[in-house]
C-alpha positions in Angstrom: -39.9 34.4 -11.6 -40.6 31.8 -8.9 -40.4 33.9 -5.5 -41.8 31.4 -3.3 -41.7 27.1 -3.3 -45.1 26.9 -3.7 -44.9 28.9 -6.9 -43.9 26.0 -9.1 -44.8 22.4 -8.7 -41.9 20.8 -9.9 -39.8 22.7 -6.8 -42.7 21.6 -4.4 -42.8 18.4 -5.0 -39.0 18.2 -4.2 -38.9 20.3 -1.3 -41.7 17.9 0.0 -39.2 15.0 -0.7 -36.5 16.8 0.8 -36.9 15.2 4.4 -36.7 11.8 3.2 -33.9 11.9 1.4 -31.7 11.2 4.4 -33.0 7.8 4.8 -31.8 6.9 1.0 -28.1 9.0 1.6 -25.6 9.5 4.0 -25.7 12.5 6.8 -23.2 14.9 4.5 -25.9 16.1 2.1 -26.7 19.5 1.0 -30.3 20.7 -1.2 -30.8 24.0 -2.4 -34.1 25.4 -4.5 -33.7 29.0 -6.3 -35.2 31.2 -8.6 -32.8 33.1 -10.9 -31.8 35.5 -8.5 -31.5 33.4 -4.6 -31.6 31.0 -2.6 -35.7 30.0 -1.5 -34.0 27.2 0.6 -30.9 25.7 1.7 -30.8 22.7 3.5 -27.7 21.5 5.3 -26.9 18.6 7.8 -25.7 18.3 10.9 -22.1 17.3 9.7 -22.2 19.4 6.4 -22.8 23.4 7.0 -23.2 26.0 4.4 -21.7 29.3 4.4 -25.0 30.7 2.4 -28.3 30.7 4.0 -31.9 30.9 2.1 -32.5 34.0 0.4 -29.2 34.9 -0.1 -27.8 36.1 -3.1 -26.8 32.7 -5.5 -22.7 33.2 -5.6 -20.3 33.2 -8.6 -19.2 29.6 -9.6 -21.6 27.3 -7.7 -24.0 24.8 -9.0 -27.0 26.7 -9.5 -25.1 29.4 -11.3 -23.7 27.5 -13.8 -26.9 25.6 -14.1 -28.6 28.9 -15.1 -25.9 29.7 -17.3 -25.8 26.5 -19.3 -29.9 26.1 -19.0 -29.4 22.3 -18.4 -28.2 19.5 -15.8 -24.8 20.2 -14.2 -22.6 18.0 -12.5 -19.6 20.2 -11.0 -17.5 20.3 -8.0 -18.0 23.1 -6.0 -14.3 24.4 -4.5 -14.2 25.4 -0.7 -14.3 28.9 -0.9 -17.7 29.2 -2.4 -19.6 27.7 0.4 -17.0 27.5 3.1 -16.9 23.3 2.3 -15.6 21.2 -0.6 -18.7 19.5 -2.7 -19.7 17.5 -5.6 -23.1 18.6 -6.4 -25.8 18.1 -9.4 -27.5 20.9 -10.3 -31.1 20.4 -12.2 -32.8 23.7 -14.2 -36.8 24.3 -13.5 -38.6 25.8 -16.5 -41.8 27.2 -16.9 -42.8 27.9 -20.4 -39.7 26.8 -21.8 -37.9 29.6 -19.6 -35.5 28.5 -17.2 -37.1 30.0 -13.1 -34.7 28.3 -10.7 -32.8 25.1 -9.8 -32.7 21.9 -7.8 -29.1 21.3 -6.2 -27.9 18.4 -4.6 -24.8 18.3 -3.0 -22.3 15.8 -1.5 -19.6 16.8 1.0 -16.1 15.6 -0.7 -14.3 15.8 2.6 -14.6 11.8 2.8 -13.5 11.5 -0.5 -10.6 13.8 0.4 -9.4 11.7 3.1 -9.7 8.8 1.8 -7.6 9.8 -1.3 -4.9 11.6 1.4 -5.0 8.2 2.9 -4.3 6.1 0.4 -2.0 8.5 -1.3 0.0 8.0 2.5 -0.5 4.2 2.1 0.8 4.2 -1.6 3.8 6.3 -0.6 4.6 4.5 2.8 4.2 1.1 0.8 6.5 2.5 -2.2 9.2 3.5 0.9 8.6 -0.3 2.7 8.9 -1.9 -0.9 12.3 0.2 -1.8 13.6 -0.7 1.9 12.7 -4.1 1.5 14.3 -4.2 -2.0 18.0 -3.3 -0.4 17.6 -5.5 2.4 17.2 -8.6 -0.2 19.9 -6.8 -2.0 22.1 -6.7 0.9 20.9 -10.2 2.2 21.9 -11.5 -1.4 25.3 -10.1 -1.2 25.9 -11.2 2.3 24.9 -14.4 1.0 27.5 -14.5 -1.6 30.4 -13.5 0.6 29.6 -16.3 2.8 29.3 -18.5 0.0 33.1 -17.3 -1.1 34.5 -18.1 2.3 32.9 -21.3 3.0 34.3 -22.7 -0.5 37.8 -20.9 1.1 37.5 -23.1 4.2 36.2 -26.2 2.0 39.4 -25.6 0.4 41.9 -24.5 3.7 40.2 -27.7 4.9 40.8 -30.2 2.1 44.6 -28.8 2.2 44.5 -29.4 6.1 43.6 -33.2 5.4 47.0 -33.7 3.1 49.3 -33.2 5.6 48.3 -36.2 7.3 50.0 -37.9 4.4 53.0 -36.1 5.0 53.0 -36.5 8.5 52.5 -40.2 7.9 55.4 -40.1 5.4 57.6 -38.6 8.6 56.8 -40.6 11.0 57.7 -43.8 8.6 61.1 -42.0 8.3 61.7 -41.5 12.4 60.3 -45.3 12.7 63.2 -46.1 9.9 65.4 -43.9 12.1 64.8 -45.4 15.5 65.2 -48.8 13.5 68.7 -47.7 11.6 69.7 -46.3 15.1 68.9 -49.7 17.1 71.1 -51.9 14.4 73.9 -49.3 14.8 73.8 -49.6 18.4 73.6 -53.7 18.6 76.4 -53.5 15.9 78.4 -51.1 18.1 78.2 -53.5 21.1 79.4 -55.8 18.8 82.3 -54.6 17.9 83.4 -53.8 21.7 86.5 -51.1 22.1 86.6 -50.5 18.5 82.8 -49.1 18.5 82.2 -46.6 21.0 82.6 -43.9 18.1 80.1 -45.8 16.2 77.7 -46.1 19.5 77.4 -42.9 19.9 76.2 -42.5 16.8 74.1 -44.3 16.7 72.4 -42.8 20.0 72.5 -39.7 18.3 69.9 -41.3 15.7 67.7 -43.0 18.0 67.6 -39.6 19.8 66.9 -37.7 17.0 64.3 -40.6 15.7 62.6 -40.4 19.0 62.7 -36.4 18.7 61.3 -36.7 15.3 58.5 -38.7 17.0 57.5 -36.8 19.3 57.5 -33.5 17.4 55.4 -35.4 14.9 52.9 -36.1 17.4 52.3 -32.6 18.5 52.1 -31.1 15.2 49.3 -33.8 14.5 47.7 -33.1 17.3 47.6 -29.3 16.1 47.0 -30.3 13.2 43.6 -32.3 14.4 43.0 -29.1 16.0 43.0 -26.6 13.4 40.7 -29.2 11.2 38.6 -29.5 14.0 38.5 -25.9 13.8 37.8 -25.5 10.1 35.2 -28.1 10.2 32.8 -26.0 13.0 33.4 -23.0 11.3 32.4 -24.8 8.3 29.1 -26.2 9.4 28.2 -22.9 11.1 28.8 -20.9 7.5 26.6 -23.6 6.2 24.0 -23.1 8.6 24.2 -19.4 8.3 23.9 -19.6 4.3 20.9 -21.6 4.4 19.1 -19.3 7.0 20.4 -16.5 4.4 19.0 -18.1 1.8 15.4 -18.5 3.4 15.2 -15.0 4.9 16.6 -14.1 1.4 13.2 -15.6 0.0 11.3 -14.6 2.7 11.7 -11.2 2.1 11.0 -11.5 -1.6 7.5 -12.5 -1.0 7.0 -10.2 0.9 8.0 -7.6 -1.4 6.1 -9.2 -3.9 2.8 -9.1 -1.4 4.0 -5.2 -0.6 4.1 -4.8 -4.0 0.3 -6.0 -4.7 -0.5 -4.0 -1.7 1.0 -0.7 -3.4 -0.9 -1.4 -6.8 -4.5 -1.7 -4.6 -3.3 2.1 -2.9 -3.0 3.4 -6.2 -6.3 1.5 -7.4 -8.4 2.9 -4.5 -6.7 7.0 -5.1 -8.0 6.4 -8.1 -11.6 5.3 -6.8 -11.9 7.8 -4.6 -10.7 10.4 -7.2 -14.0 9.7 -8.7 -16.3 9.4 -6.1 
């Protein structure tokens, strides 16, 4: 059995190495040399501490156990409870006359790979969230859209009716112009006819009175009339206005669901990746 480093050539040669290795890997690396029984050397980092120390006992379940066990190259991840961290470790078995003496661990911490899959998982899920939100608000802008869309064909319409009572009010004001016009003749005719047409004048002063009224009443409802289309045509324009910026938020927002969406699929791409690092 290989009690010491020097005792097999194979684990001097990588001990010797040992200090190099950090210039060729990052700072969270872990090596350990054993015989079948300890630890001969564990070498943490700075930012990657053991719970077992050389020449300590080898515990159940790590990487040089099971490389023992199996008598060949083992590639496991090593849960926290065994060594106090989380790592991904290769194990290599040393033989001397085909009889397995020790191993040659590497280790890895997989606390980076640990955030980075919490963080993406976050990112996935927050993107998910953003995307559904995003989703109703299109939704909603959509139907928002459509409303508008009803009303301004209302008003189109209110308006188009609006616009036919100037024919009617045209056709009434020919009829008080008629009036005043019928009134006039009955009044010339009453002068006319002297003592015998004062029953007739007053008629016909009744008529001009009435044509005049007519007139006048006419005018007002036109001008309130001009009003209400005046009305009808702002609010008009506005819903227009306020379709058309509907309409380009509406489109807006589906790119960038669409670019959320992408977004989402790279989250779920790099868990993936870092479930495998």
């Amino acid at each position: 059995m290989i009690n010491e480093i020097n005792d097999n050539e194979l684990v001097k040669s990588f001990y010797n190495l040992v200090p190099y290795f950090k210039y060729y890997f990052e700072d969270e690396l872990v090596f350990t040399i054993s015989n079948t029984e300890r630890f001969l050397l564990v070498q943490d980092s700075e930012n990657l501490k053991m719970a077992s120390k050389t020449g300590d006992s080898i515990p159940s379940g790590c990487a040089a156990d099971l490389c023992l066990k199996q008598k060949k190259p083992v590639s496991a991840i090593i849960p926290e409870h065994v060594f106090g961290v989380p790592l991904k470790t290769m194990a290599v078995p040393v033989f001397e006359n085909n009889e397995i003496q020790g191993t040659i661990v590497i280790g890895t911490s997989l606390a980076k790979k640990e955030k980075m899959s919490n963080l993406s998982s976050s990112i996935s899920n927050s993107l998910s969230e953003i995307s559904t939100n995003l989703f109703d608000m299109v939704s909603g802008v959509q139907k928002i859209s459509e409303t508008n869309s009803a009303i301004q064909n209302f008003i189109e319409e209110t308006n188009n009716n609006a616009k036919k009572t100037d024919e009617v009010l045209g056709f009434i004001q020919g009829i008080a112009k008629q009036t005043n016009l019928l009134g006039l003749n009955a009044a010339i005719e009453s002068s006319k006819a002297g003592e015998f047409g004062k029953g007739f004048s007053i008629v016909a002063n009744e008529i001009r009175k009435l044509s005049q009224s007519t007139k006048e009443s006419t005018n007002q409802i036109n001008t309130t009339l001009s009003a209400i289309q005046s009305s009808i045509n702002e609010i008009y324009s506005r819903f227009n206005n306020s379709n058309l910026l509907l309409e380009n938020q509406s489109s807006e927002l589906e790119e960038i669901t669409a670019a959320i969406q992408e977004l989402n699929s790279n989250a779920v791409l790099l868990k993936e990746f870092a479930s495998h690092m």
